[in-house]
N, CA and C of each residue as an Amber inpcrd file, in Angstrom:
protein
   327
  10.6260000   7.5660000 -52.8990000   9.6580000   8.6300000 -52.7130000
   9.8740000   9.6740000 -53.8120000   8.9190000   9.7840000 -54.4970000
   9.0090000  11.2110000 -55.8160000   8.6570000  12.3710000 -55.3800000
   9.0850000  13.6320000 -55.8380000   9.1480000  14.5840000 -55.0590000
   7.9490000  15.2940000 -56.0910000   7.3200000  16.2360000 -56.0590000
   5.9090000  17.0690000 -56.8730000   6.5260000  18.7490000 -56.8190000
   6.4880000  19.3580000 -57.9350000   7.1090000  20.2680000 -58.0680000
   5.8610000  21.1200000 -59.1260000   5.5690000  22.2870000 -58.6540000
   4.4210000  23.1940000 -58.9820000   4.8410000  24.0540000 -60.6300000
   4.5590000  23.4940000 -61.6890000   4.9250000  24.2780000 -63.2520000
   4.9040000  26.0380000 -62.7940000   5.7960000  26.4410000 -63.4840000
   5.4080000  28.2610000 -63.3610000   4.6260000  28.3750000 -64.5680000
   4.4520000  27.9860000 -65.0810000   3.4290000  28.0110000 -66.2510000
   2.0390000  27.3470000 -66.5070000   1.3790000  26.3150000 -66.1900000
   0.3730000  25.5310000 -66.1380000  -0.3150000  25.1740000 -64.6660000
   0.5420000  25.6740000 -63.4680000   0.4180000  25.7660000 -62.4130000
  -0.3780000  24.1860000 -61.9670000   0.1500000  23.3930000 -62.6220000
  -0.4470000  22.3050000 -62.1000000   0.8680000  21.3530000 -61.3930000
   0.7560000  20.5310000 -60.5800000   1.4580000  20.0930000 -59.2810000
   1.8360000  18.5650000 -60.1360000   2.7610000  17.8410000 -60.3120000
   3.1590000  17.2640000 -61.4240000   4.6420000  16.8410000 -60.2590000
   4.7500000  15.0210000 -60.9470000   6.1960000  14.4590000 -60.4380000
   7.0180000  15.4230000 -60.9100000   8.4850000  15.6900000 -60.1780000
   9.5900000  16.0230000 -60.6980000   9.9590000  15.6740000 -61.7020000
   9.6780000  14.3090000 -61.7730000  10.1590000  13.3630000 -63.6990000
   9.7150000  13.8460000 -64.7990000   9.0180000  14.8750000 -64.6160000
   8.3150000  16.0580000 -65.1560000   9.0150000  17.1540000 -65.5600000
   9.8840000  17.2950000 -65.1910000  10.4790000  18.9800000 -65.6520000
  11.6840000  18.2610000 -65.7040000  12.6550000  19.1810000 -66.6260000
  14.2420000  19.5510000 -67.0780000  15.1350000  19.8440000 -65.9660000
  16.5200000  19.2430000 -66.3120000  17.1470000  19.2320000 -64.8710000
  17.9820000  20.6820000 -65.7760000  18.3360000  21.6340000 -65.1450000
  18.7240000  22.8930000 -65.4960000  20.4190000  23.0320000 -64.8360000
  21.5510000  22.2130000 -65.5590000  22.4910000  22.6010000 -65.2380000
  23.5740000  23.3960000 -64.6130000  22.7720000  24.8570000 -65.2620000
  23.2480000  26.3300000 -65.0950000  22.6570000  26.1900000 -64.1590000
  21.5450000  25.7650000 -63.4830000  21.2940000  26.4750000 -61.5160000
  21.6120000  25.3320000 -60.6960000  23.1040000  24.5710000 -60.8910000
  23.5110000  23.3590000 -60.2870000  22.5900000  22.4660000 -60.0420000
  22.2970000  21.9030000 -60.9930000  21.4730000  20.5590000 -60.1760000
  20.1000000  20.9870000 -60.2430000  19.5510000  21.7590000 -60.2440000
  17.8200000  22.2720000 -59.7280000  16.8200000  21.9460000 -60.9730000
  16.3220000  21.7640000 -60.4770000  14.8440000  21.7680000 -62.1140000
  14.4380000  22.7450000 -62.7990000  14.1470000  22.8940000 -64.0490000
  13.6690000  24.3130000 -64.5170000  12.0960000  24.6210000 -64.0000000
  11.7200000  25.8370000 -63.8230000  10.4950000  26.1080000 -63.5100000
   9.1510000  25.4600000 -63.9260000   8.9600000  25.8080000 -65.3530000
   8.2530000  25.4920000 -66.3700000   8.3090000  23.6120000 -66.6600000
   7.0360000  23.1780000 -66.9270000   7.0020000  21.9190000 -67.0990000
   8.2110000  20.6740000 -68.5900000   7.9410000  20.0730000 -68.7940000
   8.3510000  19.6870000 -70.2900000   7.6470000  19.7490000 -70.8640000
   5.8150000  19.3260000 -70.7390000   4.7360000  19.4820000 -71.2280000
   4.8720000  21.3220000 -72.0050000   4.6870000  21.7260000 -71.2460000
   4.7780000  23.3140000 -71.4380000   6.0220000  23.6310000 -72.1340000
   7.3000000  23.5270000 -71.8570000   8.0630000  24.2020000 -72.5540000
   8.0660000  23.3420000 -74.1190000   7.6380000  22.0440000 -74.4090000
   7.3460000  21.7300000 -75.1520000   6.7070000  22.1670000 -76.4890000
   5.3810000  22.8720000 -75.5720000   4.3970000  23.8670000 -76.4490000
   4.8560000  25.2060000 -76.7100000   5.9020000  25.5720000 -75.9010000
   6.3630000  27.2860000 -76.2520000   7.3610000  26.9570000 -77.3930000
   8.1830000  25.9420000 -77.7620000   8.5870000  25.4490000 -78.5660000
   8.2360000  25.3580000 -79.9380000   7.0320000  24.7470000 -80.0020000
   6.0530000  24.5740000 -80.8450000   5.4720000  25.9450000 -81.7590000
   5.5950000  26.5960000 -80.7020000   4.8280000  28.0160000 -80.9670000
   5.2420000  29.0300000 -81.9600000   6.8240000  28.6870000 -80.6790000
   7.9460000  29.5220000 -81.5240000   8.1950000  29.0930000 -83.0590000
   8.4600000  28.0770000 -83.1890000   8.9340000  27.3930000 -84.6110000
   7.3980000  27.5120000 -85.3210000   6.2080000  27.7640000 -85.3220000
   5.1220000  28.1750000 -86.1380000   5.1300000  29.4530000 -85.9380000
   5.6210000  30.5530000 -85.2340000   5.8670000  32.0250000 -85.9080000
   7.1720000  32.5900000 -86.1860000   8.1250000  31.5960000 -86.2040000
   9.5100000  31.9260000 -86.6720000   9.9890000  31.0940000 -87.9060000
   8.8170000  30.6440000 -88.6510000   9.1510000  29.9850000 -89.7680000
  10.0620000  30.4080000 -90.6490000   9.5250000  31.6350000 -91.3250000
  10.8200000  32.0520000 -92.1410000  12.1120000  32.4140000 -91.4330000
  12.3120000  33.1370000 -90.1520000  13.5440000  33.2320000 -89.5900000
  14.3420000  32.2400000 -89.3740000  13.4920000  31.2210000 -89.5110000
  14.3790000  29.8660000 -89.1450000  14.9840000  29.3500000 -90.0940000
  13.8690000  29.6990000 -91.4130000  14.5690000  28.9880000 -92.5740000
  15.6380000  30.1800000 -93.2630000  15.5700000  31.3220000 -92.8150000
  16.7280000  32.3030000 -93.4730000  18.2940000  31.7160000 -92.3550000
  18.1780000  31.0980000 -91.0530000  19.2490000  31.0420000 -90.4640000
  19.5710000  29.5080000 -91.2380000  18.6830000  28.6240000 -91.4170000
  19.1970000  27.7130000 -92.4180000  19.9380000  27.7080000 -93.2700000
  19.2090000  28.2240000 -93.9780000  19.9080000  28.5080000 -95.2790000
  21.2100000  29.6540000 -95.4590000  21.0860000  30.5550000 -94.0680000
  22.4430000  31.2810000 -94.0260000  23.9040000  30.5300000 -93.2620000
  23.0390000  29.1980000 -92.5640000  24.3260000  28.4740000 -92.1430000
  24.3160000  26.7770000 -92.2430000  24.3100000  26.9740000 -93.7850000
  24.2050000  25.7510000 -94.4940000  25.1070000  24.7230000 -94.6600000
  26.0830000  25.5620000 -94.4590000  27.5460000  25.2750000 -94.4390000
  27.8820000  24.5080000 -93.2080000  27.9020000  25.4490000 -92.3050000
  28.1660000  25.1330000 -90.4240000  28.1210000  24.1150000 -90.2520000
  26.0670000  23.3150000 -90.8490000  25.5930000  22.9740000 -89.9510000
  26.2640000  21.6450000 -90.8840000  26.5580000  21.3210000 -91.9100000
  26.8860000  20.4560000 -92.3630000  28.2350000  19.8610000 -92.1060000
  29.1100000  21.0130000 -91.8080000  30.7430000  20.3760000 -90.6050000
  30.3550000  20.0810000 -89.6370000  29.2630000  20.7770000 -89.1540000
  29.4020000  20.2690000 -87.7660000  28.4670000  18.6470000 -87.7880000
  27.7470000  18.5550000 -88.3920000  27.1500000  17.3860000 -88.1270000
  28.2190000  15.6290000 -88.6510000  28.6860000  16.3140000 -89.7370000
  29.7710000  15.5820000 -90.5150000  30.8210000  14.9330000 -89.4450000
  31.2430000  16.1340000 -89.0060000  32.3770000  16.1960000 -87.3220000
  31.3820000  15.0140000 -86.0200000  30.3560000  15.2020000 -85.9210000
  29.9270000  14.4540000 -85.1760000  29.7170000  12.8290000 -85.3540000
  29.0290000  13.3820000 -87.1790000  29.2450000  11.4210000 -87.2200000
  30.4810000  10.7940000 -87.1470000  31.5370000  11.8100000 -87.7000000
  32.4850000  10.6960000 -87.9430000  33.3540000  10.7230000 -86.2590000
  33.0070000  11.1080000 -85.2220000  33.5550000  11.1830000 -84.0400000
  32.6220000  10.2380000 -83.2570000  31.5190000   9.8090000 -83.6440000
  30.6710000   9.0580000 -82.8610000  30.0640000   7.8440000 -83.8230000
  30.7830000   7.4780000 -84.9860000  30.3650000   6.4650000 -85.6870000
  29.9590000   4.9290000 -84.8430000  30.1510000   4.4100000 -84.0580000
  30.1500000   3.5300000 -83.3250000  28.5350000   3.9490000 -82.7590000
  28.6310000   4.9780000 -81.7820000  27.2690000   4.8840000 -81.2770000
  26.2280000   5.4590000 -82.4050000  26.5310000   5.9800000 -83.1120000
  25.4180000   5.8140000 -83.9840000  25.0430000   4.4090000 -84.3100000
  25.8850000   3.6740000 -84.6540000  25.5620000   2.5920000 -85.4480000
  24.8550000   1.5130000 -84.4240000  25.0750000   1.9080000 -83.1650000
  24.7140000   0.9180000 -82.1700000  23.0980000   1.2330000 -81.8550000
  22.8570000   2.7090000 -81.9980000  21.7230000   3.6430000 -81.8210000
  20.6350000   3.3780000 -83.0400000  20.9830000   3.2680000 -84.2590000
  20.6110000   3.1910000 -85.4630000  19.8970000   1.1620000 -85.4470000
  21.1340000   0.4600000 -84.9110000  20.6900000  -0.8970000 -84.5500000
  19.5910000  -1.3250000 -83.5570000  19.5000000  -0.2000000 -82.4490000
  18.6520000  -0.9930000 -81.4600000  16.9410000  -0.3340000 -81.9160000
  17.4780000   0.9940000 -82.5990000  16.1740000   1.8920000 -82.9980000
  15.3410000   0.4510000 -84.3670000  16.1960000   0.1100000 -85.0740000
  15.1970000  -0.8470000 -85.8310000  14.8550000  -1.7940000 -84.9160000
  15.9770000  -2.6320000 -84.2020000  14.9110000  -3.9370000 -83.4010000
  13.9850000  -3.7890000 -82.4830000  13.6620000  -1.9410000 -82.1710000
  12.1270000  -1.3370000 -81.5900000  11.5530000  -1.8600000 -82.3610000
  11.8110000  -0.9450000 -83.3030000  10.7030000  -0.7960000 -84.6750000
  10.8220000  -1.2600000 -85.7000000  10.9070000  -2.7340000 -86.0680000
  10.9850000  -3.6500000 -86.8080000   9.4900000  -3.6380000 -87.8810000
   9.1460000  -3.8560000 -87.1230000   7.4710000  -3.9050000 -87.8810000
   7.1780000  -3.0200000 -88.5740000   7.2020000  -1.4380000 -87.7640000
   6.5630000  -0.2050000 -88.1730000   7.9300000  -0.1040000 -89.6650000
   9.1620000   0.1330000 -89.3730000   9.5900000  -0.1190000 -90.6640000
   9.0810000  -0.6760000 -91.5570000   9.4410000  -1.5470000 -91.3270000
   8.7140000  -2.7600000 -92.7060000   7.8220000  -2.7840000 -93.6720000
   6.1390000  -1.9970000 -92.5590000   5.1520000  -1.6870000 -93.0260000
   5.4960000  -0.5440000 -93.3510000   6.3240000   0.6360000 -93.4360000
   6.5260000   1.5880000 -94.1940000   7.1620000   1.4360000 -95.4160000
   8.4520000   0.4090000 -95.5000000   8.8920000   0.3230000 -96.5020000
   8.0020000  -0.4160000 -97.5490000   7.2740000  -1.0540000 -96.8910000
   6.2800000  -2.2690000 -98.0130000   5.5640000  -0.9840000 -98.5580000
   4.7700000  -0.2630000 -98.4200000   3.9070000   1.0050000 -98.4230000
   4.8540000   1.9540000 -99.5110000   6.0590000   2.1590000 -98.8480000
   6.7240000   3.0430000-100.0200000   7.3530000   2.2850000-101.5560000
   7.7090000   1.3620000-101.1290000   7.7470000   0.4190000-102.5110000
   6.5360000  -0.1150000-103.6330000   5.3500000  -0.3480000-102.6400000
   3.8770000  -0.2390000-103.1630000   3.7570000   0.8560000-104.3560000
   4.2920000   2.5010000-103.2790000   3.9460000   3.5230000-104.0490000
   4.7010000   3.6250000-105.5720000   5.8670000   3.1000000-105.2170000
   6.9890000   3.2220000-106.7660000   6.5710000   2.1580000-107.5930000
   6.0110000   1.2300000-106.8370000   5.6210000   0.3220000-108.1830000
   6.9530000  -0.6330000-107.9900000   7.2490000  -1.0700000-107.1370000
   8.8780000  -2.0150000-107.0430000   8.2630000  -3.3830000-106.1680000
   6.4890000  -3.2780000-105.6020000   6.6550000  -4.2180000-105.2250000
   5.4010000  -5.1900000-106.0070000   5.8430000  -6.4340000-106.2990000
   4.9480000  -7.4150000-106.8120000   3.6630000  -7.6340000-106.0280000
   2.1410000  -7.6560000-106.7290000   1.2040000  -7.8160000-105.7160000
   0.9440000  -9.2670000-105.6190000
C-alpha cells in the first residue's frame, strides 16, 4: 500500500516515492515535492550564476582534494559504476562517439 503525501509547494497530492526522505527530522519526508525542489534548484543556479562561479573559482583547490580523496578511496565502485553506466548506454555512446570523430575528421566515410 503507498502512502500520498500533499507538496507544501505545488499542493498537489502525489505518492510518497515522490518526495526526499529528510534525515535531520528522523526518518520523515521533506515537505516540498522532488518535482519542485528540483525547480527551486534550477532557479537558484540561473540567478546565482556568477556567485557560483566566484565560489568556484575561489575553491578550486578544495574541490580538487576533495574529489581526488574520493576517487582514490572509492576506485572500485567507480569502476564498477562507470562499467554498468556503459552496458546501459552502449548505443547512445557509440552514436556519440561516431558523431564526435565524424566532427574531427578521424572517421573514414
Amino acid at each position: 500500500m503507498s502512502k500520498i503525501k500533499k507538496c507544501s509547494k505545488c499542493d498537489a497530492e502525489k505518492d510518497i516515492s515522490e518526495f526526499y526522505l529528510d534525515r535531520r527530522k528522523g526518518g520523515k519526508f521533506r515537505a516540498a515535492c522532488k518535482e519542485c525542489i528540483g525547480k527551486k534548484g534550477l532557479e537558484y543556479r540561473a540567478l546565482n550564476k556568477q556567485k557560483r562561479k566566484a565560489y568556484d573559482q575561489k575553491n578550486k583547490e578544495r574541490t580538487y582534494k576533495t574529489k581526488k580523496k574520493y576517487t582514490e578511496k572509492n576506485k572500485e565502485k567507480i569502476r564498477l559504476y562507470k562499467k554498468r553506466y556503459y552496458q546501459e548506454n552502449k548505443e547512445r555512446i557509440e552514436a556519440l562517439r561516431k558523431k564526435n570523430n565524424m566532427k574531427k575528421g578521424k572517421t573514414k566515410v
